[in-house]
Biopython code that builds the backbone (N, CA, C, O; Angstrom):
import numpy as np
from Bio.PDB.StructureBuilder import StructureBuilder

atoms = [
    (1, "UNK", "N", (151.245, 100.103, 74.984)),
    (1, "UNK", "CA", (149.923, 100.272, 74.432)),
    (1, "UNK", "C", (149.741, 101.758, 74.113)),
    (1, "UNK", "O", (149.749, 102.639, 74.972)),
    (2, "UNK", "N", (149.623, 101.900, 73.178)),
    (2, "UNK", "CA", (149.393, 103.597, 72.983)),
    (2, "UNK", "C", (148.040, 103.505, 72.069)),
    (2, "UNK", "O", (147.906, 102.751, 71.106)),
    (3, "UNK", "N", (147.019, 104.470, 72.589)),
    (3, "UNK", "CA", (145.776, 105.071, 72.405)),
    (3, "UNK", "C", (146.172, 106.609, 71.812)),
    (3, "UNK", "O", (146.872, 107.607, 71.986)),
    (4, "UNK", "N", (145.328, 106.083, 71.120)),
    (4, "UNK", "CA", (145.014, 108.257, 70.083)),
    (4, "UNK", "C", (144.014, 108.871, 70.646)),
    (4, "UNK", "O", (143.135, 108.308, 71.298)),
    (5, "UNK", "N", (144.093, 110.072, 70.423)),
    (5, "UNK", "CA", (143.123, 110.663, 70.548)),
    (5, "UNK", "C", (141.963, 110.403, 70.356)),
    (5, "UNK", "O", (141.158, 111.108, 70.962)),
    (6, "UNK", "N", (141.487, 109.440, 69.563)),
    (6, "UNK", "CA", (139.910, 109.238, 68.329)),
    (6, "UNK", "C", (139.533, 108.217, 69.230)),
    (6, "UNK", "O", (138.355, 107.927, 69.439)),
    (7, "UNK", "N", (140.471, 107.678, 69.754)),
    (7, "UNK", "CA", (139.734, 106.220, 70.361)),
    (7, "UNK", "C", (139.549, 106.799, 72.024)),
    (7, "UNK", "O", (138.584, 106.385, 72.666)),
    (8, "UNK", "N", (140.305, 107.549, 72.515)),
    (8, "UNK", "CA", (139.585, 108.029, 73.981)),
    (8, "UNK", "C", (138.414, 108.685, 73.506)),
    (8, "UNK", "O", (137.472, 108.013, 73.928)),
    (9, "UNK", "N", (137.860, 109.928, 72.655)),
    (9, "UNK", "CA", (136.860, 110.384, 72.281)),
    (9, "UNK", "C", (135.807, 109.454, 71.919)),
    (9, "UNK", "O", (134.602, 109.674, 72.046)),
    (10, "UNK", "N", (136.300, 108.479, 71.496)),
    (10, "UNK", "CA", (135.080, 106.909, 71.248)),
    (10, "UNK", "C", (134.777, 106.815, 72.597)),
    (10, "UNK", "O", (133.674, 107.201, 72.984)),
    (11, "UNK", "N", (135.457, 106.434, 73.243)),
    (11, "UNK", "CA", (135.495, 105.814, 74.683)),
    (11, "UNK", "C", (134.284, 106.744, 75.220)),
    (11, "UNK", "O", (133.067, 106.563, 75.273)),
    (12, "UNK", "N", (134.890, 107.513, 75.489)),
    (12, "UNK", "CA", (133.914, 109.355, 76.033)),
    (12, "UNK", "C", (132.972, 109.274, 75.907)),
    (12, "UNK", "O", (132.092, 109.478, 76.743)),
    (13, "UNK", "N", (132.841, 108.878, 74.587)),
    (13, "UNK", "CA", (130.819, 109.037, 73.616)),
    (13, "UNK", "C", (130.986, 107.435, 74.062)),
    (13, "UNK", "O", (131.028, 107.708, 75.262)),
    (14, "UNK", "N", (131.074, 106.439, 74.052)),
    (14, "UNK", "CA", (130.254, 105.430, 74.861)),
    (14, "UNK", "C", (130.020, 105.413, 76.475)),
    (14, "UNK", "O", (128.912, 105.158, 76.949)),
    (15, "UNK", "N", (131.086, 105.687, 77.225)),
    (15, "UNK", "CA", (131.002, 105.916, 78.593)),
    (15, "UNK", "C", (129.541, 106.895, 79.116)),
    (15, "UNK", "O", (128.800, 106.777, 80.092)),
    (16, "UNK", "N", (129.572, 108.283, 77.476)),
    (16, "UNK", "CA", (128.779, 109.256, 78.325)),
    (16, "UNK", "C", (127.360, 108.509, 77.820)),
    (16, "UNK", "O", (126.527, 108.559, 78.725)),
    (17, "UNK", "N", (126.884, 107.858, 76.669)),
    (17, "UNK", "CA", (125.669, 106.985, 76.106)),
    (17, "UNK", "C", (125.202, 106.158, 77.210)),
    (17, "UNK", "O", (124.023, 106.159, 77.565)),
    (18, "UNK", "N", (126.698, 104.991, 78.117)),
    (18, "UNK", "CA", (126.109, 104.424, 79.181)),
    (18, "UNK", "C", (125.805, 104.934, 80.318)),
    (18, "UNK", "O", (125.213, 104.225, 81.132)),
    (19, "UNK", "N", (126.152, 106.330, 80.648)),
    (19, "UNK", "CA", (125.759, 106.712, 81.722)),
    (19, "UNK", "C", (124.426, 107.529, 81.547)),
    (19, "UNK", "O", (123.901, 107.906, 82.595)),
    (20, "UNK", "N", (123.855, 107.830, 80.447)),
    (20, "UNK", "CA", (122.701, 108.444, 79.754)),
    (20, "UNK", "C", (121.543, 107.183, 79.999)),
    (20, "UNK", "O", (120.415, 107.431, 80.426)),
    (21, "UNK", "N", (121.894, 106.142, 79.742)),
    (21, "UNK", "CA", (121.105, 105.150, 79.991)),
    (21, "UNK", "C", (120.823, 104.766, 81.056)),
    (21, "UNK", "O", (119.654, 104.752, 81.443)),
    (22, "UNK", "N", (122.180, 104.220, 82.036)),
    (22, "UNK", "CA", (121.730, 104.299, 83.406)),
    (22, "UNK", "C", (120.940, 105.227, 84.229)),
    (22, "UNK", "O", (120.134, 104.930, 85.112)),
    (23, "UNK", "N", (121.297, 106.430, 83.800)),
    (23, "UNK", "CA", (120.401, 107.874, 84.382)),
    (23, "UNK", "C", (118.483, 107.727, 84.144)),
    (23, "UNK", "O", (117.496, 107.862, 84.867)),
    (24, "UNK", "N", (118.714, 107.430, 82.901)),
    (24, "UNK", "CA", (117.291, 106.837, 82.592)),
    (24, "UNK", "C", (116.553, 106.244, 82.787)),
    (24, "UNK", "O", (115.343, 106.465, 82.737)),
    (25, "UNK", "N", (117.473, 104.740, 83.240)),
    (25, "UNK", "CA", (116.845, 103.235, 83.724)),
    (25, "UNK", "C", (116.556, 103.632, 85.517)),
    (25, "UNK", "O", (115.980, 102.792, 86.207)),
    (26, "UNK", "N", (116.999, 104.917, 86.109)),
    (26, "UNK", "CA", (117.235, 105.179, 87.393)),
    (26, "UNK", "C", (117.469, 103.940, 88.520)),
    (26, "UNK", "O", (116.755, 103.594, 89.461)),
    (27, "UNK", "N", (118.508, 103.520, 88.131)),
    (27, "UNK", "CA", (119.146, 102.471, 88.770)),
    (27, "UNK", "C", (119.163, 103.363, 90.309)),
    (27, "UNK", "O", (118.586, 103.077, 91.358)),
    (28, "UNK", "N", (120.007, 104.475, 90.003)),
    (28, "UNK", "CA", (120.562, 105.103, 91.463)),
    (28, "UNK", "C", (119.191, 105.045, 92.985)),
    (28, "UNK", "O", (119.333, 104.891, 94.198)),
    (29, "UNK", "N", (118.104, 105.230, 92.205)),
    (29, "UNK", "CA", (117.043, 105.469, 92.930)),
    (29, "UNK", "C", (116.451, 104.053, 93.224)),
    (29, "UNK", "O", (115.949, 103.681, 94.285)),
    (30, "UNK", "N", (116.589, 103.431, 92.223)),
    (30, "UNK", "CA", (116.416, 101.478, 92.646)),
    (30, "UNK", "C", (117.868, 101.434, 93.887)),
    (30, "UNK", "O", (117.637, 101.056, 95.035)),
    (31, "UNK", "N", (118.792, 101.710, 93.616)),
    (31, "UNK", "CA", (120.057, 100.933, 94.698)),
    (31, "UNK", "C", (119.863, 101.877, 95.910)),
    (31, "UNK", "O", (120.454, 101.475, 96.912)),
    (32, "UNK", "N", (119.156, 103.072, 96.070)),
    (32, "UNK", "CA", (118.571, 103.907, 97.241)),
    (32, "UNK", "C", (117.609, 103.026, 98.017)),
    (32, "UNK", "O", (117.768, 102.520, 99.128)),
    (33, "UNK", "N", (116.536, 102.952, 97.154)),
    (33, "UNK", "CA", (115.033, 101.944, 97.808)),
    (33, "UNK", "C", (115.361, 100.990, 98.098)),
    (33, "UNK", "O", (114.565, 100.519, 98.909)),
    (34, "UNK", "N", (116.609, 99.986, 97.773)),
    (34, "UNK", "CA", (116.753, 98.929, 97.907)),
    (34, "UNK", "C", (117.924, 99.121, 99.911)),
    (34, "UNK", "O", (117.790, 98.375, 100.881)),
    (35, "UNK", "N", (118.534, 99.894, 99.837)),
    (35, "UNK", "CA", (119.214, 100.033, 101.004)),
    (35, "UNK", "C", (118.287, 100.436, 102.394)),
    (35, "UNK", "O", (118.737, 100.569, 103.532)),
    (36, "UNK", "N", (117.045, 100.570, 102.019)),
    (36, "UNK", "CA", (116.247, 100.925, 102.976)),
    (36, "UNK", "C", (115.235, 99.975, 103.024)),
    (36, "UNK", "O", (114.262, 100.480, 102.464)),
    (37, "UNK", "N", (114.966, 98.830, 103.419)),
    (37, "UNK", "CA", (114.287, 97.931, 103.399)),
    (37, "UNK", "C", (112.973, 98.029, 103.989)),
    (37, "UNK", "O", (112.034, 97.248, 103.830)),
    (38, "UNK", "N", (113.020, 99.179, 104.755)),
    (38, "UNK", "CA", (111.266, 99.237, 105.677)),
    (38, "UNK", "C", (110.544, 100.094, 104.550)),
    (38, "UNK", "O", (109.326, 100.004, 104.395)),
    (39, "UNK", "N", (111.389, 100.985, 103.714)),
    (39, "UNK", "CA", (110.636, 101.682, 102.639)),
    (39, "UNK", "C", (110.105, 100.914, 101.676)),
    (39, "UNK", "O", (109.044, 101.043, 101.065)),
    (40, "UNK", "N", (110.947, 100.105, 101.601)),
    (40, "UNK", "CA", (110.573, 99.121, 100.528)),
    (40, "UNK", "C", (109.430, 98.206, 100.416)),
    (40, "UNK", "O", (108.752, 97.844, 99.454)),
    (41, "UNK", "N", (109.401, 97.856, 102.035)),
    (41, "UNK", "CA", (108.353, 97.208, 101.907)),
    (41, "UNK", "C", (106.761, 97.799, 101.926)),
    (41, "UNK", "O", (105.753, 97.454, 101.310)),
    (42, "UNK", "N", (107.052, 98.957, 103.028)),
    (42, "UNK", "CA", (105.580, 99.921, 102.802)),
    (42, "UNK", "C", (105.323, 100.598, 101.491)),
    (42, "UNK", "O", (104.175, 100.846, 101.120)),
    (43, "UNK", "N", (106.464, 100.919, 100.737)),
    (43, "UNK", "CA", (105.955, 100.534, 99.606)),
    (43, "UNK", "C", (105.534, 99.029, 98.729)),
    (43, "UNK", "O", (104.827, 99.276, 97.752)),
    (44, "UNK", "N", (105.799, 97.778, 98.891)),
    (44, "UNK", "CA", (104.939, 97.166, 98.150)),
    (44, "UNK", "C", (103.526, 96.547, 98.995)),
    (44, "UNK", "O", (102.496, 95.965, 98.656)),
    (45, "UNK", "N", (104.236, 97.123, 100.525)),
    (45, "UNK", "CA", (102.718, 96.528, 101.374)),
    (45, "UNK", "C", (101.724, 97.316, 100.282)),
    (45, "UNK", "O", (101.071, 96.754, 99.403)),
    (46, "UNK", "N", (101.779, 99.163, 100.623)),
    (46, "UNK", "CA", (100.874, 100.163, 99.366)),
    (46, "UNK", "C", (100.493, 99.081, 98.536)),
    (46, "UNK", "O", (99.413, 98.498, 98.632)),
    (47, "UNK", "N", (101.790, 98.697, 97.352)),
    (47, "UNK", "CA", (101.400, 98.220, 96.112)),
    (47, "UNK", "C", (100.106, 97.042, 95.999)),
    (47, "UNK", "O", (99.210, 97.045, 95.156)),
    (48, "UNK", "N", (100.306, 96.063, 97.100)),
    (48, "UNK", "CA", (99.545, 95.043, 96.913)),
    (48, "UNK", "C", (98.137, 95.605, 97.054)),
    (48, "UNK", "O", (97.158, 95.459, 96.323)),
    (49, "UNK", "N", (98.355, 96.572, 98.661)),
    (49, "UNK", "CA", (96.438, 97.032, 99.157)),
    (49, "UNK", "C", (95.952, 97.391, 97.316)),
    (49, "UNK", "O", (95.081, 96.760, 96.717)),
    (50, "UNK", "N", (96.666, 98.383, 96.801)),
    (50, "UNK", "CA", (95.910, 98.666, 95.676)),
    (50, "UNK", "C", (95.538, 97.504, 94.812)),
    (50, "UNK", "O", (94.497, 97.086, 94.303)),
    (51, "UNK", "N", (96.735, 97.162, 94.842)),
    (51, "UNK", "CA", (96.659, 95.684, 93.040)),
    (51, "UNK", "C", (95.118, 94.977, 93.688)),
    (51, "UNK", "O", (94.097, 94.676, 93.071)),
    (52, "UNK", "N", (95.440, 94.862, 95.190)),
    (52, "UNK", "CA", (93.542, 94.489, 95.596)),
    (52, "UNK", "C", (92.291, 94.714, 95.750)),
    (52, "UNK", "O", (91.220, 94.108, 95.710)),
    (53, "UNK", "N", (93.000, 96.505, 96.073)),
    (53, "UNK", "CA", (91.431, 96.903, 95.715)),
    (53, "UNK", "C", (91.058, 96.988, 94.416)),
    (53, "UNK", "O", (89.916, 97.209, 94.015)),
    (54, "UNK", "N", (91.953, 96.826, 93.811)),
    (54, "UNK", "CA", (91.348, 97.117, 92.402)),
    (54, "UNK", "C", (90.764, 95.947, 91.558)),
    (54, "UNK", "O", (89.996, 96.133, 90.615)),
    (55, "UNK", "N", (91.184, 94.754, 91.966)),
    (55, "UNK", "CA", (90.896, 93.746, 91.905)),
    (55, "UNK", "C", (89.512, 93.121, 92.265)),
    (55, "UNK", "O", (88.813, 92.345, 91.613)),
    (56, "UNK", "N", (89.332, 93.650, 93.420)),
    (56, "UNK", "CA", (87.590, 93.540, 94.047)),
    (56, "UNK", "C", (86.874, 94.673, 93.053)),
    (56, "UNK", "O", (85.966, 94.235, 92.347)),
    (57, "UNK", "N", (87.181, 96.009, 92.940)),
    (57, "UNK", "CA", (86.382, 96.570, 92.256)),
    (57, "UNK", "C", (86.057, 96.176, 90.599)),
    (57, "UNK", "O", (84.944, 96.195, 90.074)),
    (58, "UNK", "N", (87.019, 95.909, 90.114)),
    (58, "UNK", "CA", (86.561, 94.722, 88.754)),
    (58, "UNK", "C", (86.355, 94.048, 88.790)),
    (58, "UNK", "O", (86.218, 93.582, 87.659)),
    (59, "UNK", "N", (86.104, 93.248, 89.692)),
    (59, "UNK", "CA", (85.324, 91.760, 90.170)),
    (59, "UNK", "C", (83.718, 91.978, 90.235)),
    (59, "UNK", "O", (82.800, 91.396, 89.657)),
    (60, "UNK", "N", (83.742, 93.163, 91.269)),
    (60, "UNK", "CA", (82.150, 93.308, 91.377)),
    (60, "UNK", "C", (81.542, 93.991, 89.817)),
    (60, "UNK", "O", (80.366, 93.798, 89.509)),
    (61, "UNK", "N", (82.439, 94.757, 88.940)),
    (61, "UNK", "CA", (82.079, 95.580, 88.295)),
    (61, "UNK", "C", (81.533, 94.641, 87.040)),
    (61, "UNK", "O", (80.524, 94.800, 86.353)),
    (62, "UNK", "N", (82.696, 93.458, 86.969)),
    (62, "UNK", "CA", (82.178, 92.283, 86.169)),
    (62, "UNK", "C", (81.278, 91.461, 86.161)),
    (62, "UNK", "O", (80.761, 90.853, 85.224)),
    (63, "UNK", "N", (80.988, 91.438, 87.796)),
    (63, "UNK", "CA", (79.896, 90.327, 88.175)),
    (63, "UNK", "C", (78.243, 90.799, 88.006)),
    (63, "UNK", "O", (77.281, 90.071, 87.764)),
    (64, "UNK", "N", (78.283, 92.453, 88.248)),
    (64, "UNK", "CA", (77.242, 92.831, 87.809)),
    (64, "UNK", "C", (77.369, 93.106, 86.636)),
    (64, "UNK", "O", (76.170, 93.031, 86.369)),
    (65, "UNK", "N", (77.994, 93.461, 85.357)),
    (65, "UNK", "CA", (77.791, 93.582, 84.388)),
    (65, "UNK", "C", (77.383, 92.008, 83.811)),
    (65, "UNK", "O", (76.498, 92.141, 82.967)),
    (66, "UNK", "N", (77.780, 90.446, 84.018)),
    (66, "UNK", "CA", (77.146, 89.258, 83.731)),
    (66, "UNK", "C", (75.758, 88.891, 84.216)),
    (66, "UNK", "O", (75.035, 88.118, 83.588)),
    (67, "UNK", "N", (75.344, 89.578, 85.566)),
    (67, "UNK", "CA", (74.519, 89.388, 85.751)),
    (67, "UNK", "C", (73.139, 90.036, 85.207)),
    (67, "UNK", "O", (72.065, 89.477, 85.430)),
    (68, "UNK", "N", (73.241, 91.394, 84.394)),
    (68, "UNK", "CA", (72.850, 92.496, 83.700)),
    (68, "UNK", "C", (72.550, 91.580, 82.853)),
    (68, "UNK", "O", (71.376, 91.282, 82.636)),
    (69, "UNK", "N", (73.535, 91.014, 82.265)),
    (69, "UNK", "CA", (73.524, 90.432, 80.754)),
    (69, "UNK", "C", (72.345, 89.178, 80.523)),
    (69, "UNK", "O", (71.591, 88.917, 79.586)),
    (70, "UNK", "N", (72.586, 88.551, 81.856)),
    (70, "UNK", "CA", (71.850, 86.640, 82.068)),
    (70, "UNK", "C", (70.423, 87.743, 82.132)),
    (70, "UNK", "O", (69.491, 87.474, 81.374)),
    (71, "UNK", "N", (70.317, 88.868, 82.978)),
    (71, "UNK", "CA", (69.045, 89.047, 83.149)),
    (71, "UNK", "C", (68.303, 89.905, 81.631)),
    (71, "UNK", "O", (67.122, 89.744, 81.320)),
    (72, "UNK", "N", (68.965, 90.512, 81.093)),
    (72, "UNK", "CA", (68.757, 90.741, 79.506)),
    (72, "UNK", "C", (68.345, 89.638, 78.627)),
    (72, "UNK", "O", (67.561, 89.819, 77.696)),
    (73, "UNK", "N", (68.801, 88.631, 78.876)),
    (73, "UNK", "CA", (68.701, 87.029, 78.552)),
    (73, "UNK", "C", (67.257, 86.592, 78.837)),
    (73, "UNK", "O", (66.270, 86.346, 78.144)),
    (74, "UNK", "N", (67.522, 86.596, 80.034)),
    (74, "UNK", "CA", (65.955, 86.356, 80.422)),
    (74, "UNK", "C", (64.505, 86.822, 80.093)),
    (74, "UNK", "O", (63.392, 86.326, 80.273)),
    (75, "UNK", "N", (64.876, 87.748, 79.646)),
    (75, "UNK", "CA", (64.145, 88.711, 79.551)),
    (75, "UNK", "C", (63.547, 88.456, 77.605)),
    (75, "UNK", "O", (62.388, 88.754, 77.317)),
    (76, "UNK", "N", (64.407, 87.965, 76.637)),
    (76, "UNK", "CA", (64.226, 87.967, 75.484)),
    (76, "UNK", "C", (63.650, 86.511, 75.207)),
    (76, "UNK", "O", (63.481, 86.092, 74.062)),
    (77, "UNK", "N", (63.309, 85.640, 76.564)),
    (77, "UNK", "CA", (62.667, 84.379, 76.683)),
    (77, "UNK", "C", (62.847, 83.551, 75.654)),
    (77, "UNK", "O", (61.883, 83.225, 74.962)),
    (78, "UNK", "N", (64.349, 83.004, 75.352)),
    (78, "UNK", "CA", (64.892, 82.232, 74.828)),
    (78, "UNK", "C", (64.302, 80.971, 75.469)),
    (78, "UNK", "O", (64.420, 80.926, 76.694)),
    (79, "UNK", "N", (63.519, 79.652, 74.710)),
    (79, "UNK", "CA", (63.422, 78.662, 75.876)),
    (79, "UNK", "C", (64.192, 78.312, 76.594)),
    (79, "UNK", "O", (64.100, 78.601, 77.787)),
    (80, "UNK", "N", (65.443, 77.404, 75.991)),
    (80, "UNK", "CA", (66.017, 76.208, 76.704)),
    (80, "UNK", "C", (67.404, 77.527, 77.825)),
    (80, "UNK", "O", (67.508, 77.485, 79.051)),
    (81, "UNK", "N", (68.116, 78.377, 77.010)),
    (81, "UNK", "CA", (68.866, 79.203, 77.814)),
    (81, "UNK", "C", (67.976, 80.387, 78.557)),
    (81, "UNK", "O", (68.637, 81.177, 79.230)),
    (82, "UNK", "N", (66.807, 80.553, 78.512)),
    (82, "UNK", "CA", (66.007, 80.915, 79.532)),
    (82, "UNK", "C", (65.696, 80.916, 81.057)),
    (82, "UNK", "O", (65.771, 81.694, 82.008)),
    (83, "UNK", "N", (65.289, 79.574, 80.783)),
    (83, "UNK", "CA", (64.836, 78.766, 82.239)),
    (83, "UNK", "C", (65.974, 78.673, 82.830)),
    (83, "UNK", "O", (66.003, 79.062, 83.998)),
    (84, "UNK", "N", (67.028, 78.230, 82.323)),
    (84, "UNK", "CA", (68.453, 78.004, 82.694)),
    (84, "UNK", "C", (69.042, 79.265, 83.892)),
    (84, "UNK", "O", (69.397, 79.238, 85.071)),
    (85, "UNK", "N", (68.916, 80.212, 82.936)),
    (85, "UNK", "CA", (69.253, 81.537, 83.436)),
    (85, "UNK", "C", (68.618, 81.826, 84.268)),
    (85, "UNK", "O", (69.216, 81.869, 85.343)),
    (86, "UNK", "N", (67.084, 82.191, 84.305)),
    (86, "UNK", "CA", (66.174, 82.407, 85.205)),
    (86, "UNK", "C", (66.475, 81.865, 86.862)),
    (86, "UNK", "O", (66.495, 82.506, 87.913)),
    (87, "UNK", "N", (66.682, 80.476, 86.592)),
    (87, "UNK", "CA", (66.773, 79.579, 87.907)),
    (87, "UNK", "C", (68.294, 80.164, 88.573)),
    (87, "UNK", "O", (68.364, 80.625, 89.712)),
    (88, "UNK", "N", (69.499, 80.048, 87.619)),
    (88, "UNK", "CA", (70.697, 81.311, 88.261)),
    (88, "UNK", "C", (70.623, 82.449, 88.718)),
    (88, "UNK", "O", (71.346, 82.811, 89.646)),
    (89, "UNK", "N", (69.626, 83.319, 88.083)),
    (89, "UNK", "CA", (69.351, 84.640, 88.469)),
    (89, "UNK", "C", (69.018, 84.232, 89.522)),
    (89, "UNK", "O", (69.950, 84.114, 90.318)),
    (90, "UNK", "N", (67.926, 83.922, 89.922)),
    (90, "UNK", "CA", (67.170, 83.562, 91.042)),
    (90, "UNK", "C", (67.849, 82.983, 92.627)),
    (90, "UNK", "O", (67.346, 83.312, 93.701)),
    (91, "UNK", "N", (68.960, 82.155, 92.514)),
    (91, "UNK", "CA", (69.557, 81.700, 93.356)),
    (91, "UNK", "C", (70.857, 83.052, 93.472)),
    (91, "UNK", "O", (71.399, 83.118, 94.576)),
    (92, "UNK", "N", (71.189, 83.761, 92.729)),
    (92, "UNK", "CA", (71.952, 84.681, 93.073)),
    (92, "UNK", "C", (71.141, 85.714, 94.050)),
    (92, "UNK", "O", (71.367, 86.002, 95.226)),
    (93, "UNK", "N", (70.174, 86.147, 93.210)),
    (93, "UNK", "CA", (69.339, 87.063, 94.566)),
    (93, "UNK", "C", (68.956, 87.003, 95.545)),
    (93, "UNK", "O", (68.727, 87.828, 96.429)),
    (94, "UNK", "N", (68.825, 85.618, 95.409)),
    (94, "UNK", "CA", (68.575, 84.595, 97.182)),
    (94, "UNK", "C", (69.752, 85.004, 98.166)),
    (94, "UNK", "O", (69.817, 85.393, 99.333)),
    (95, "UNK", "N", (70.664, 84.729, 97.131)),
    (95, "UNK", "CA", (71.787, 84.929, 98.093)),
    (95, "UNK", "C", (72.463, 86.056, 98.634)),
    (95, "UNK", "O", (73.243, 86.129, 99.584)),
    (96, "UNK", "N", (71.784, 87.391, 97.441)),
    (96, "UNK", "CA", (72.234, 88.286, 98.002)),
    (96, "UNK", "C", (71.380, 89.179, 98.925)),
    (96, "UNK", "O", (71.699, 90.242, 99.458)),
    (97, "UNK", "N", (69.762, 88.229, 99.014)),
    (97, "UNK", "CA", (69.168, 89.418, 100.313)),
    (97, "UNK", "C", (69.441, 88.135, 101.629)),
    (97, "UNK", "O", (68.539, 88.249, 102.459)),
    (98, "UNK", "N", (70.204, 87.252, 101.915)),
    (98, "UNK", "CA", (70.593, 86.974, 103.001)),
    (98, "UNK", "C", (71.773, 87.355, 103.623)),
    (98, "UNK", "O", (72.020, 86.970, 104.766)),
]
sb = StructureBuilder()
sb.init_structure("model")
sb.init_model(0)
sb.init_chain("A")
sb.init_seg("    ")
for serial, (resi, resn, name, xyz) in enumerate(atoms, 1):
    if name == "N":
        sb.init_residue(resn, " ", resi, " ")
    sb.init_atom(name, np.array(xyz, "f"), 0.0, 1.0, " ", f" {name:<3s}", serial, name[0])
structure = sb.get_structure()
């Protein structure tokens, strides 16, 4: 089998492209985190507390912004989606001074 020069220099420039990529994709630092398993997990224990708090805080942030809205509603005394609303509003506030 004999190779030239042009085709190890190919070789070179793809070898050094895939290792440019791997460097990038930081595999090395994934196959690190991954050999340490207690890191790993206090990091995704971290990950979840957040993905949840953040989750409650757009929850509430949504729930009062609908409830803003039904009471804007109410307020422009639409009949039939009026009363409707009114009687929801109403049982929400019930519920929230108990």
């Amino acid at each position: 089998m004999d190779i030239n020069n042009t085709e190890v220099k190919e070789l070179e420039g793809r070898l050094e492209k895939i290792s440019l990529m791997l460097e990038k994709a930081k595999i090395g630092d994934y196959v690190a985190m991954m050999s340490k398993p207690k890191a790993m997990i206090f990091n995704n224990f971290l990950a979840g507390l957040a993905r949840g708090f953040g989750m409650a805080i757009g929850f509430t942030i949504l729930g009062a912004l609908v409830l803003y809205l039904l009471r804007q509603a109410v307020l422009l005394n639409i009949p039939i989606i009026g009363s409707f609303i009114s009687e929801i509003v109403k049982i929400v506030q019930d519920n929230l001074m108990q």
